[in-house]
C-alpha positions as CSV (number, residue, x, y, z in Angstrom):
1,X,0.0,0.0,0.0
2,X,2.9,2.5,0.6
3,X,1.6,5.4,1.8
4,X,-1.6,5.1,1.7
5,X,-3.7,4.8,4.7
6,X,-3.8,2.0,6.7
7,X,-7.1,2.3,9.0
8,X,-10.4,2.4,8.4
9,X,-9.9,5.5,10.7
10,X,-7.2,6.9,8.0
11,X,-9.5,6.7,5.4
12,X,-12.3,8.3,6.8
13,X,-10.1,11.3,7.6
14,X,-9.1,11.2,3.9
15,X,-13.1,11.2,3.0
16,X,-14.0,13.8,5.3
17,X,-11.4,15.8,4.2
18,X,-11.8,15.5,0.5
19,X,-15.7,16.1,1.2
20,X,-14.8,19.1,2.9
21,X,-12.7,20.2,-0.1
22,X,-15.7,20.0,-2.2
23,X,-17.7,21.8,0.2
24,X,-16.0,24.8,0.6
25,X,-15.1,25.1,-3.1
26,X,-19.0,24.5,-3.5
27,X,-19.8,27.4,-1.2
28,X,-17.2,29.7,-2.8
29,X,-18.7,29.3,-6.7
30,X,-22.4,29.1,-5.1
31,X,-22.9,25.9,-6.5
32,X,-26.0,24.5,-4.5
33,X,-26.0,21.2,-5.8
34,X,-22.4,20.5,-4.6
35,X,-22.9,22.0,-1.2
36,X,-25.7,19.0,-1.4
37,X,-24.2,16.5,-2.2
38,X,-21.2,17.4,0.0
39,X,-23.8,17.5,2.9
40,X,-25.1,13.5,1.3
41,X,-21.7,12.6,2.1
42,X,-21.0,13.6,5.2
43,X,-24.3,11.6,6.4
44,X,-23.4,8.8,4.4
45,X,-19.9,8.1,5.8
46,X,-21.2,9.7,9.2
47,X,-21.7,6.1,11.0
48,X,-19.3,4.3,9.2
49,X,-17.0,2.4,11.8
50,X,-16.3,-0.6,9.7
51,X,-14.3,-2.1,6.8
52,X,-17.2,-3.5,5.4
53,X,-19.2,-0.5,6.2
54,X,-16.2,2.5,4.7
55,X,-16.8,-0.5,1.5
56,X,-20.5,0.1,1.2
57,X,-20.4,3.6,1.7
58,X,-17.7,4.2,-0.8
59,X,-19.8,2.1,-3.6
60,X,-22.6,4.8,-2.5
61,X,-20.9,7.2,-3.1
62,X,-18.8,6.4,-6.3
63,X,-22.4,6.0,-7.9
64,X,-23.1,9.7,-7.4
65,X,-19.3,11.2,-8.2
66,X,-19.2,8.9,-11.4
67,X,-22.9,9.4,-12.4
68,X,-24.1,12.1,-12.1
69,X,-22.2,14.6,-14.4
70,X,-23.4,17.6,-12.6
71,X,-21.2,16.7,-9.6
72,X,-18.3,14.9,-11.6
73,X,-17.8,17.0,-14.0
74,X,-15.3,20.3,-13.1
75,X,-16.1,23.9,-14.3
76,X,-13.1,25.3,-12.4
77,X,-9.5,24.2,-11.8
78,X,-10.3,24.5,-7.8
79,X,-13.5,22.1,-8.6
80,X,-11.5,19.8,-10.9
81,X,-8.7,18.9,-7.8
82,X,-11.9,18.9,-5.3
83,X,-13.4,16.5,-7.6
84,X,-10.3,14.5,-8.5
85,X,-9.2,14.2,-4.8
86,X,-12.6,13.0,-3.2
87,X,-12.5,10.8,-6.4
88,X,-9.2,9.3,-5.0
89,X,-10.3,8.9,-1.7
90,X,-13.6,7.4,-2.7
91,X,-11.9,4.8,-4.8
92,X,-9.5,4.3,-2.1
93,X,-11.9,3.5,0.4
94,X,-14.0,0.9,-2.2
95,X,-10.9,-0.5,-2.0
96,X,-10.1,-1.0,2.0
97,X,-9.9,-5.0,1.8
98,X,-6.9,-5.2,3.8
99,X,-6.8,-1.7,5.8
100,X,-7.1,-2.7,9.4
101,X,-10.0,-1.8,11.7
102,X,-9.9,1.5,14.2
């Protein structure tokens, strides 16, 4: 893994964080939807305590990054790294097989 997080906690942080990202670059262009779906996240990974449950979560919310081109796709170079780094931790968290618990 390298340096990629190790704990469910880890990656969580990493979520949060990139969420956040999104959020305030959201707020900044006034972009409503966004700001939403930032807020969907945030009650989505919320409970999460789990490897199986950071999994579920993730699959969540790669459905709405990926599918919904109104969230994916970048108008701004701020909004295109917000995007590209919750994308990142979203895939990294799908992918938490082996990260340990805590």
């Amino acid at each position: 893994m390298g340096n990629q997080p190790r704990t469910v906690s880890a990656l969580l942080a990493e979520v949060h964080g990139a969420v956040d990202e999104v959020r305030a670059v959201a707020k900044a262009e006034h972009d409503s939807a966004r700001q939403g779906a930032a807020n969907w996240l945030d009650r989505l990974f919320g409970d999460v305590g789990t490897r199986a449950e950071l999994r579920v979560a993730a699959k969540m919310a790669l459905v709405l990054w990926g599918g919904m081109g109104s969230f994916s796709d970048a108008n701004t170079r701020e909004d295109g790294a917000a995007i590209d780094r919750l994308g990142r931790a979203l895939t990294r968290a799908r992918r938490s097989w082996f990260v340990r618990e805590g």
